[in-house]
C-alpha positions, -999 to +999 in steps of 0.1 A: +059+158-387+028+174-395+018+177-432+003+208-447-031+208-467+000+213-496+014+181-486-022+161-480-041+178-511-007+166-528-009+131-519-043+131-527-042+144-564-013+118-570-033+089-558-061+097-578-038+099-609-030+061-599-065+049-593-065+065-630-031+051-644-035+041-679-063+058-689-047+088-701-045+124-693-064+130-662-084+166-663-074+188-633-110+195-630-119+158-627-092+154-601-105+187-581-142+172-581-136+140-573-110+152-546-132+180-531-105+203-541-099+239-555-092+237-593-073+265-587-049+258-558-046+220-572-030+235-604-007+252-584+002+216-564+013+205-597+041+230-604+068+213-580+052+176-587+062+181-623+091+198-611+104+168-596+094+148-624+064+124-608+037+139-633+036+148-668+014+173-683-004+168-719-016+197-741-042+196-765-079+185-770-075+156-748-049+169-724-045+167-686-020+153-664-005+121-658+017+099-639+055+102-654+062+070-637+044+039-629+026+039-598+051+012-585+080+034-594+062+061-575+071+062-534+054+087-515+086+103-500+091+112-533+054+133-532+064+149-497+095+159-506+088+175-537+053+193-519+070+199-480+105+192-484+121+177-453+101+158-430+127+165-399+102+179-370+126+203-361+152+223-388+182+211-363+182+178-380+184+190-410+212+219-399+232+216-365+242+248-369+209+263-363+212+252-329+238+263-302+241+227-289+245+215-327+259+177-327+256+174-291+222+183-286+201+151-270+164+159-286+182+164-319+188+132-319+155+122-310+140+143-339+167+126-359+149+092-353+120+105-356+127+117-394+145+082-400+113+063-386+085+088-412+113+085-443+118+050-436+077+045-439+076+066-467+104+055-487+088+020-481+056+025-496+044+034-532+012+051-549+006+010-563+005+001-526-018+030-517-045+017-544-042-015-536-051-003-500-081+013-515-090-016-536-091-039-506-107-017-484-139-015-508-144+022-495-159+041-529-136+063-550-156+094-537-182+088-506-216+101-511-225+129-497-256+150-488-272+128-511-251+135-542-236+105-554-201+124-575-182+108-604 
């Protein structure tokens, strides 16, 4: 499985709303910046993350987005299925009847494991586990760059 820039930029947004848990709404701008990504195309990522119920949005003066969920409660399957759906490397898995050979086909099956191995590491790990990650790496929020040292 390959993700899109949908998919990564997704992942991306939602682990910066953890890094940021508890500290209320989240500005999409503040995410974009800190992310390196378009303002623009980020609001549109979180159409089917609300969707799917894994962010919240708050209006008003001090509004933004965040979490609806606990970062713990939060598994990153969860972000790639609501962002790239299935994460079968081939539609067969998904639909034998896409393929002439449907149930009997031999590297079905071996895409079949190879969806059960990815939704197995997914389903195992959460956005908490991801900022811990970061937190024990002591890699910076945002890296530096070209001099500019970004919030």
């Amino acid at each position: 499985m390959k993700l899109s820039a949908r998919g990564r930029h997704s992942m991306e947004a939602m682990f910066d709303l953890a890094i940021h848990y508890g500290e209320g709404p989240i500005l999409i701008r503040d995410i974009a910046m800190r992310r390196r990504i378009s303002e623009q195309y980020l609001a549109q990522l979180f159409i089917p993350l609300r969707i799917a119920g894994l962010v919240r949005s708050v209006r008003g003066a001090n509004g933004g987005f965040v979490l609806a969920k606990e970062p713990s409660e939060i598994r990153l399957s969860e972000v790639v299925r609501a962002t790239e759906g299935s994460t079968a490397p081939s539609e067969c898995v998904d639909d034998a009847r896409v393929c002439w050979k449907g149930e009997h086909c031999v590297t079905r099956q071996v895409w079949a494991q190879i969806k059960q191995a990815t939704d197995g590491i997914l389903d195992s790990l959460t956005l908490a586990d991801m900022v811990e990650r970061w937190r024990q790496s002591g890699v910076p929020e945002v890296p530096e760059e070209e001099g500019l040292l970004s919030a």
